[in-house]
C-alpha positions, -999 to +999 in steps of 0.1 A: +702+452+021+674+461+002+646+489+017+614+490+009+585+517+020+554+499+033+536+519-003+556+499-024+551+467-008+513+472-008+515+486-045+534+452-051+511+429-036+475+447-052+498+441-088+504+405-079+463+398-067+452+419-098+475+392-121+464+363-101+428+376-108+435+384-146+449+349-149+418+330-129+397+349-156+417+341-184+416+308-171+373+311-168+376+324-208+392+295-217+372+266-201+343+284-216+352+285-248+362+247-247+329+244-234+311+262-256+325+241-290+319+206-265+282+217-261+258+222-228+262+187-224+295+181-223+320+174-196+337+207-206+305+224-202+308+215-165+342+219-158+339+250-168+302+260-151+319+247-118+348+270-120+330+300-130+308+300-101+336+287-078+357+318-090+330+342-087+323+335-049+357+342-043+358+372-060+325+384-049+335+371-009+365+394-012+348+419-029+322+420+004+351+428+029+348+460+041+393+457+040+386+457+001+408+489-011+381+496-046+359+521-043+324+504-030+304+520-063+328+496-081+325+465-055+291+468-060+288+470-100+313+439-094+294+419-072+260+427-091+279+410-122+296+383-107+258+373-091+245+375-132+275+356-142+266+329-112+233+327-122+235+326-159+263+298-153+236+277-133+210+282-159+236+263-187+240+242-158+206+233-156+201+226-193+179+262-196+208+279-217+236+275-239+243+312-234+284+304-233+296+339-256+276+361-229+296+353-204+328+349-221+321+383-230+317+399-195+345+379-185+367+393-214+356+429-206+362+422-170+401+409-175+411+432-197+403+458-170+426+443-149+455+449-171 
C-alpha cells in the first residue's frame, strides 16, 4: 500500500491545475491564431473571443479566492491582465480591433510561466 504525505498530495494537485491551466492557454493561443488568419469577422474570430473571456473569468474568479496559494502581489498583476485581456477581447468583439498578436502575446508569456 502506497503512503503519501498530505505535501506531496497538494504538491501533486497545484502540478495537475498548473497543466490544466497551461493547456486552457495553449488552447486560448491556438483559437487565436486561427482567428487571427480567418479575420475579425470570422466565426473563428468568435470562437475564440468567447473562450478567451470565458477562460479568463475563471482564472481571474479563482484568482479572487482568498484559498488561492500565489502570493496576492501576483494575483493581482494576474487579475489586472486577465481584465486587459477581457477587455481587449470585447473590443475585437465589437469590431473596434483586430488586435489578435497582443493578446496571443500575453497569453504566450503567461503559459510559458506556467511550465
Amino acid at each position: 500500500m502506497y503512503q503519501f504525505s498530505y505535501a506531496e498530495v497538494l504538491d501533486d494537485s497545484s502540478k495537475e491545475a498548473r497543466e490544466r491551466e497551461r493547456q486552457a492557454l495553449e488552447r486560448s493561443i491556438e483559437l487565436l491564431q486561427s482567428a487571427e488568419k480567418a479575420g475579425v469577422s470570422s466565426r473563428e474570430a468568435i470562437e475564440a473571443v468567447l473562450f478567451v473571456q470565458r477562460l479568463w473569468g475563471i482564472l481571474i474568479e479563482d484568482l479572487a479566492k482568498p484559498e488561492n496559494a500565489l502570493p496576492k502581489p501576483l494575483r493581482a498583476d494576474l487579475v489586472s491582465i486577465g481584465l486587459w485581456v477581457m477587455r481587449e477581447s470585447e473590443q475585437i468583439r465589437l469590431g473596434k480591433s483586430e488586435n489578435f498578436k497582443a493578446i496571443i502575446e500575453v497569453s504566450t508569456a503567461i503559459r510559458d510561466g506556467l511550465q
